[in-house]
N, C-alpha and C positions, 0 to 999 in steps of 0.2 A: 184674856186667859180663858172666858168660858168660849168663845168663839172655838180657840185651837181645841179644846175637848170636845164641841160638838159636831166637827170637821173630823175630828179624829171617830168620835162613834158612827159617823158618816160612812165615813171609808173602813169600817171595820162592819159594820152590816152592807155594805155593797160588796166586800171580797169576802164574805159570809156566803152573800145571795149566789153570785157565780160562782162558786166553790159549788152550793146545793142543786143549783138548775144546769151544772155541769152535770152533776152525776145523776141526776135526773132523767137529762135527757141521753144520757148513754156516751156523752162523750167522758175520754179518759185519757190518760198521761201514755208516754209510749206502750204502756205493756197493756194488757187484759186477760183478765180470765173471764168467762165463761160457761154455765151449765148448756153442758150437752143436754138437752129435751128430747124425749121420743114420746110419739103416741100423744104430744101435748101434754102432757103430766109426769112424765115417769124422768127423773135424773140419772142417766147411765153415764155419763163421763162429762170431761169438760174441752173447752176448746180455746187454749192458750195464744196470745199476740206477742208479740215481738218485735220492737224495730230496733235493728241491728245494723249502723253504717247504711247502705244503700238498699238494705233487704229489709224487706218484711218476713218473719215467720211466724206460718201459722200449723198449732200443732191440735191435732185433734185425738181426744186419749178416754177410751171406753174403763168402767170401772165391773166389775164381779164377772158374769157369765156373759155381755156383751161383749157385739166387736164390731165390729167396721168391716162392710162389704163394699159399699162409695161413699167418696167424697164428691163433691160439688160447691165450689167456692168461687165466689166474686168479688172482689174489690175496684172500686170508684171511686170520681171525686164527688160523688152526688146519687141521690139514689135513682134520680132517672139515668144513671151510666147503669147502672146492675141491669140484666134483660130481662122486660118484663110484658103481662099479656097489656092489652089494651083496659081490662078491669086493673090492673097495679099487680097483679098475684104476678111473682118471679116463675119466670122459664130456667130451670137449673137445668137443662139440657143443652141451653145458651151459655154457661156461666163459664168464664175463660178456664178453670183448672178445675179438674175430674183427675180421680183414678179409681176401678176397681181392682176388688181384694178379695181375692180366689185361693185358700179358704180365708176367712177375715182375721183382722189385723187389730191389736187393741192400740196403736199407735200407729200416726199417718202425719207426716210432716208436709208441708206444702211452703218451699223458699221461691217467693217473689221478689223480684228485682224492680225498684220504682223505676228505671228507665223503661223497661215491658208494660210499663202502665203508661208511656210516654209522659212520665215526671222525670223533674232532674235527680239526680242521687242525693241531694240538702233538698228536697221536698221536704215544709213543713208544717203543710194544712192539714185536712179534715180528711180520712181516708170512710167511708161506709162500705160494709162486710157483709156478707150472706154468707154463712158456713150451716152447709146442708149435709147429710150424711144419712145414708141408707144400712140401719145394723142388727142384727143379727145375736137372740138370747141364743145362747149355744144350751142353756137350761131346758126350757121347753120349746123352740125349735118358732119363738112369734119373731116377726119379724117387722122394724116398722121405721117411719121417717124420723130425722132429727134433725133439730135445730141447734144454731147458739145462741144462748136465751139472754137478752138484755129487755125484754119488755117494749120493744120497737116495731112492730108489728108493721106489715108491707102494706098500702091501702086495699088491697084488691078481700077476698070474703075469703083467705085459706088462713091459715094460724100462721106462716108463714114469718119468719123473724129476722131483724139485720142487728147489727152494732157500728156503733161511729168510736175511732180511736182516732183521736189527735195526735199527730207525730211533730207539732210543736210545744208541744207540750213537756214538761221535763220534771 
């Protein structure tokens, strides 16, 4: 009997531990949210995940006097798929899905299809994200880069940010 209790507090601090080094290291169940970061410090919106049947969406959503003038987003099965310089810092000029927004936009949706990522539609590993965004205080007129901020930092020396969502996860 004390065998089965000690087996059992086993297995109840082991799916404790990958429950906390899940969310540690940024992986997460189909959805995510997201702080949109600019300027490295400042929270102007956030930038919601989604897997939906064979798509991925990703929405990116400014809050007060901000907006969204680009997006720039990547998704891989790994972070050496995202393009990046020879230092690790990402090239978002590379990044498969961009759009600019003339005058800006406080909401930008971007639907990915896993087969355009040459996955099958039941993909259900480790996707990694760069969601970059170039926006715009309509208040006093700064304007600056942004991240979506999970604390995963790209190797290279720029503040630079990704996230990993699990889409076997449920």
């Amino acid at each position: 009997m004390k065998k089965i209790k000690y087996i059992g507090k086993i297995v109840a601090v082991s799916i404790a531990s990958i429950l906390f080094l899940s969310m540690m290291s940024g992986v997460s169940a189909c959805e995510r949210d997201s702080d949109l970061i600019a300027g490295q410090h400042t929270v102007v919106g956030n930038v919601h995940v989604s897997h939906q049947g064979p798509d991925l969406i990703i929405t990116y959503t400014t809050d007060g006097c901000w907006l969204i003038t680009e997006t720039h987003l990547a998704v891989a099965t790994s972070l050496d798929g995202i393009p990046h310089n020879n230092k690790g810092n990402p090239k978002i000029g590379h990044f498969q899905y961009k759009s600019e927004h003339d005058p800006g936009e406080d909401v930008v949706t971007h639907t990915i299809h896993l087969v355009d990522l040459g996955l099958s539609p039941s993909y259900s590993g480790l996707l990694y994200i760069a969601a970059h965004a170039v926006v715009y205080c309509d208040c006093d007129g700064r304007t600056e880069t942004a991240w979506a901020d999970n604390a995963l930092q790209f190797p290279g020396n720029s503040w630079a940010l990704y996230f990993i969502i699990d889409l076997g996860a449920a």
